[in-house]
C-alpha positions, -999 to 999 in steps of 0.1 A, spaced: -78 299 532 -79 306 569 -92 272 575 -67 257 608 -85 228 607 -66 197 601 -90 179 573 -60 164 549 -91 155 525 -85 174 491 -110 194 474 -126 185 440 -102 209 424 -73 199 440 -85 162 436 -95 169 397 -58 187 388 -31 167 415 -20 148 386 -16 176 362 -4 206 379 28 205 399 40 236 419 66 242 433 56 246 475 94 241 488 98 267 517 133 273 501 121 285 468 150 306 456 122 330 437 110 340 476 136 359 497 153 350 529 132 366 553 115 358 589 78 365 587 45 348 605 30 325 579 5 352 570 -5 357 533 3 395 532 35 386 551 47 359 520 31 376 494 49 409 498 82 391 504 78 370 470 94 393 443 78 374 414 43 382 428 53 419 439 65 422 400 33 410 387 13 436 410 31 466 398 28 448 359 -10 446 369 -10 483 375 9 488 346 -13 466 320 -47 482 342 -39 518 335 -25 513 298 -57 499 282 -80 514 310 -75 544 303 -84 549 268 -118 526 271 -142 560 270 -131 573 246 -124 544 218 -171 545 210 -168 580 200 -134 579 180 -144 552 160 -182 566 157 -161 593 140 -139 578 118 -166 556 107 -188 579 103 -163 604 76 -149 573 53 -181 553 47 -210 580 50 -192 612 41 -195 630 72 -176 663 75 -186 682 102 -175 686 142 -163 655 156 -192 628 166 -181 626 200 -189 662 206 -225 655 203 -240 644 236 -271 652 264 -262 644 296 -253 684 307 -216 682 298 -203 718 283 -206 716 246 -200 742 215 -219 720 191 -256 713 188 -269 686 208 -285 670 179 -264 642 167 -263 637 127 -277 606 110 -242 598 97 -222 599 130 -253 574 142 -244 550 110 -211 556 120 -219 544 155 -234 514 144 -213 503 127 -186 506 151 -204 485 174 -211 458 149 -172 458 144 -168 458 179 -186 431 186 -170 408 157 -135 420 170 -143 400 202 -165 370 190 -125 368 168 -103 373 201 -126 354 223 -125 323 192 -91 327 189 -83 324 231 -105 292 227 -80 276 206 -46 285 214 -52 294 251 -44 256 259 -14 257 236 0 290 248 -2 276 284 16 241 276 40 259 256 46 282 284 51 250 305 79 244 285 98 279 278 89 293 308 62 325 313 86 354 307 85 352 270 50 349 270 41 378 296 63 403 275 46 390 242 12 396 257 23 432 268 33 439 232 -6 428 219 -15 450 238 4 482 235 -5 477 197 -43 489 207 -33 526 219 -4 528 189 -35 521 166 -55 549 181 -28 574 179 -28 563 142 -64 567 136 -60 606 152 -30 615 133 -42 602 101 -74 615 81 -79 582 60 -63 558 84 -92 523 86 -106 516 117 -100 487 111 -68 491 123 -77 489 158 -105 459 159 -69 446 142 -51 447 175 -83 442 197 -89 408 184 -49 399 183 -53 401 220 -67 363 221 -33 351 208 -18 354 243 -39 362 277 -20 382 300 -46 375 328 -37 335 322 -2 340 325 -6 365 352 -24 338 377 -4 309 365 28 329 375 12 339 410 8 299 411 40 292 401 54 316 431 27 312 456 19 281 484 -16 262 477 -34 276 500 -24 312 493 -36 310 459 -73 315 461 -61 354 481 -32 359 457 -58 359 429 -82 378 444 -49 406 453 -44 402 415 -79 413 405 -83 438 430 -52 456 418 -62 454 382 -99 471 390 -81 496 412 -55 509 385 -85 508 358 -107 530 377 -79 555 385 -69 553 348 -102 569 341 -89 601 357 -64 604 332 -92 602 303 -109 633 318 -74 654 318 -55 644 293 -66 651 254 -75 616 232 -42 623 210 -24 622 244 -41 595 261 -38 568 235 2 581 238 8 577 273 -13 541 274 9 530 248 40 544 267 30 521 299 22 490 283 57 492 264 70 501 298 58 465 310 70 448 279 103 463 286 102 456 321 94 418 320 121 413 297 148 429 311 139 427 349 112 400 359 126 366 368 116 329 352 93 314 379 87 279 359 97 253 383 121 231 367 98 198 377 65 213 353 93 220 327 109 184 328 71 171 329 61 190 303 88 185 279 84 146 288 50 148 279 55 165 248 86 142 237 57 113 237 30 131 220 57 139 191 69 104 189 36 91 183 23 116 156 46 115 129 26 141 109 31 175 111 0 188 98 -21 166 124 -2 177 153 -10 213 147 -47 209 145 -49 179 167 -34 196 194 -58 225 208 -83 200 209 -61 175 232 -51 204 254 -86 211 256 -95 176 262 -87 182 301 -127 201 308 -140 169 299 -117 145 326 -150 144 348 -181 159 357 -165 190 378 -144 201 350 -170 204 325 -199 219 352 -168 244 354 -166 251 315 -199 256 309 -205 279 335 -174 303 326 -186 294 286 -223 312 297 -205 342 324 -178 348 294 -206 357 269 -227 379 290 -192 396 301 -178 398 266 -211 420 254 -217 437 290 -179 451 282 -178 456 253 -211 467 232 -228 487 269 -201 517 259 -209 520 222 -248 519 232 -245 542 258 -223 567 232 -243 560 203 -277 556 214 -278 576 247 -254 601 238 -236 606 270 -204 615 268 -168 602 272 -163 619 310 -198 604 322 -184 571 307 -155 576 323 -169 585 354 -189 553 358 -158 533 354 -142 549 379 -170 539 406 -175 507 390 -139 496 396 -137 512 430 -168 492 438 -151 459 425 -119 466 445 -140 468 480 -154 433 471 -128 411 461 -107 429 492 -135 421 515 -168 418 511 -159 389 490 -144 365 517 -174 374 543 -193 358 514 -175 329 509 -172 325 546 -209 321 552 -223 310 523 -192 286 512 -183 282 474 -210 265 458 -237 293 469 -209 323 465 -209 311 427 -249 311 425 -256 343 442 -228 360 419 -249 343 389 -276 357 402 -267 396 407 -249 392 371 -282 381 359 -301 411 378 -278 432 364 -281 426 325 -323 431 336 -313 467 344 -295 477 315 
């Protein structure tokens, strides 16, 4: 916010959350170093170690399961393709048409199609699971986190992940090794969401009206790091890649718990564990605090009528999203045959794309149009662009 006018009138968020969220905006935090600086946001942001950490973890997480995204359609295609149809020939993911250099016919066989299919109908149930299961213990995770603090649940998230590339390593090194394997990890990545823990951290660390710019700093690096992962998928072998992705995620497990500091303020934790001393005292049963409680932490989208506008339009964005990232690949691999370089390719222009927008275009926007019509024009490109494809 570059806003220097002096309205004290808070905005519906701000207004909706003041009695739910409190962060710590003391200019004495003892998470932000001593330093003399202007009061600009790249001036405090850079100075805050916490959010510095969470940058080069960002890069970290971006290259890890970037990196291996082209290639994961034709793997699977293949493995699919030799336990449940009896394929034995070259490897599926040879076959393609889009001019790449190939040794194998162009032609792809009716098994290594089944095969892709049914990949994608395992991809797809692999997220409707993750996506489920971030629906129900998101809340949780987040009020537990309010309580332990965020380092725990960062490194945890970190290990999720690194369990998708060790799963693709095992598929490779393994002739009868399921697929299933993977879809495994995939979905187990709902239990904790890095990116949630990732932006509460940055508002943990960060002043109120640096937020909205931190987060956009967050996603920018994360696109920036994915698209330059994709030049490791065109020079390093599959084998290789899944190695090294593993390699860096375990590097940011490792590095959150042994190096990144606890930014919970101590205020949210005494609040929290207040609030949760009540709750226990007045459900006595065990059982019926365990299912009870997703749906109470949940109970916060339906305070008023902004909160639930809110959830409906990330419930309708996050389902167009979830199949635009995942099923587009396996359709474009299976169906189109174009192979994992191309694929790889258009990552690497989509992200760089992405990066220029939330870095600038993306606050010219906002600037003119103002939230409300930033939000509908953003509907309305996402909309164009599911009428392309």
């Amino acid at each position: 916010n570059d806003n220097d006018d002096n309205d004290d009138t808070p905005s519906p968020l701000e207004s909706a959350t003041s009695d739910n969220i409190n962060i710590n905006t003391n200019n004495n935090n003892p998470l932000r170093t001593t330093f003399d600086h202007d009061g600009t946001f790249f001036s405090t942001f850079f100075h805050t170690r916490p959010a510095m950490h969470i940058l080069l973890l960002t890069l970290l997480m971006s290259l890890g399961t970037g990196s291996v995204v082209s290639t994961i359609p034709g793997l699977l295609a293949d493995r699919f393709a030799r336990l449940e149809y009896g394929y034995d020939g070259p490897p599926c993911s040879d076959f393609h048409d889009d001019g790449e250099t190939t040794t194998t016919a162009n032609r792809k066989p009716q098994e290594c199609r089944d095969g892709g299919d049914a990949a994608q109908n395992a991809a797809a149930s692999a997220v409707f699971v993750e996506n489920m299961i971030m629906l129900v213990l998101s809340s949780v995770v987040g009020s537990m986190s309010d309580c332990r603090g965020r380092r725990l649940f960062l490194a945890g998230s970190f290990v999720l992940m690194a369990t998708t590339p060790l799963s693709l390593v095992l598929i490779q090194i393994s002739d009868r090794a399921s697929p299933y394997w993977y879809y495994s990890s995939k979905a187990s990545h709902g239990l904790i969401s890095s990116f949630t823990i990732c932006l509460t951290i940055l508002s943990d660390v960060m002043p109120p009206e640096m937020r909205s710019p931190s987060y956009g700093l967050f996603l920018a690096t994360y696109l920036f790091g994915f698209g330059f992962s994709q030049i490791m998928a065109k020079s390093l072998s599959h084998l290789m890649l899944a190695i090294v992705a593993a390699i860096l995620l375990q590097m940011g497990c490792i590095f959150t718990a042994l190096i990144f500091c606890e930014t919970l303020p101590e205020e949210t934790r005494r609040k929290a564990l207040s609030n949760r001393t009540c709750y226990e005292e007045g459900n006595h049963n065990s059982w019926g605090k365990i299912i009870l409680r997703p749906l109470l932490e949940l109970s916060i989208l339906n305070r008023n009528t902004f909160f639930r506008l809110l959830a409906v339009i990330s419930l309708c964005s996050g389902m167009i999203y979830s199949s635009d990232s995942t099923l587009i690949i396996y359709y474009m691999k299976n169906q189109l045959d174009i192979g994992y370089q191309s694929i790889a390719t258009m990552f690497f222009v989509k992200s760089l794309v992405g990066v220029l927008v939330q870095m600038f275009l993306l606050k010219l926007v906002i600037g003119c149009l103002r939230e409300k019509r930033s939000l509908v024009l953003g509907l309305m490109f996402g909309a164009i662009h599911n009428v392309l494809w």
